[in-house]
N, C-alpha and C positions, 0 to 999 in steps of 0.2 A: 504494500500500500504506500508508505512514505518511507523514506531511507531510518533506519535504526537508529538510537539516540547513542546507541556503543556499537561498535564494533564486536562480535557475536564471538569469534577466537579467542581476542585479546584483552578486549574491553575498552579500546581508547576510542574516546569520543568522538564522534566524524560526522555527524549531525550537523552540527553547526559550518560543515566546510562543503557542503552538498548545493548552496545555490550560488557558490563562486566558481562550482566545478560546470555547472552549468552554464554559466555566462560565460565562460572559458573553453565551452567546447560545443558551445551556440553555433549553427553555420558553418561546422567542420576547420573553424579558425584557426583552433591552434589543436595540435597531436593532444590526442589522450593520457598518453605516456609523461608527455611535457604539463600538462595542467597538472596532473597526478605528482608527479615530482615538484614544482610549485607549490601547492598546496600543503607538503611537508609528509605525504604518504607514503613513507618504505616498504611497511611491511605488507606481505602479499595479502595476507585476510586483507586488513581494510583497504585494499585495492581493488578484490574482488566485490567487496558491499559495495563499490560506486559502478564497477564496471557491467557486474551481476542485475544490478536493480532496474526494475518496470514498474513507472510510477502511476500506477491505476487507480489513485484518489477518486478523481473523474470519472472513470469508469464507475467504480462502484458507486458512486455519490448518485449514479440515475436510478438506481433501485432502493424501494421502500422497505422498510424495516418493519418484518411482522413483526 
């Protein structure tokens, strides 16, 4: 649904760095790799929570809640 507020392997926070990695890889601007590295992300887990993630808020947000 929304990116994690931790990182699920390690536990470091990456929440907060999720809508700079977007602006940053808006428009195929700049490499993934390079935003990812910018953003201060080594380790492989929470490199995967950015690369891995389908942000379906939207989606689900059109169906009703019995």
């Amino acid at each position: 649904m929304i990116i994690p507020i931790r990182c699920w392997s390690c536990g470091k926070p990456i929440a907060h760095l999720w809508e700079d990695f977007l602006i940053k890889t808006e428009n195929k601007q700049k490499n993934m790799k390079k935003a990812l590295d910018e953003l201060g992300l080594e380790r492989y887990c929470c490199r995967s929570m950015f690369l891995g993630h389908v942000d379906l808020l939207e989606t689900a947000a059109q169906f009703k809640k019995s």
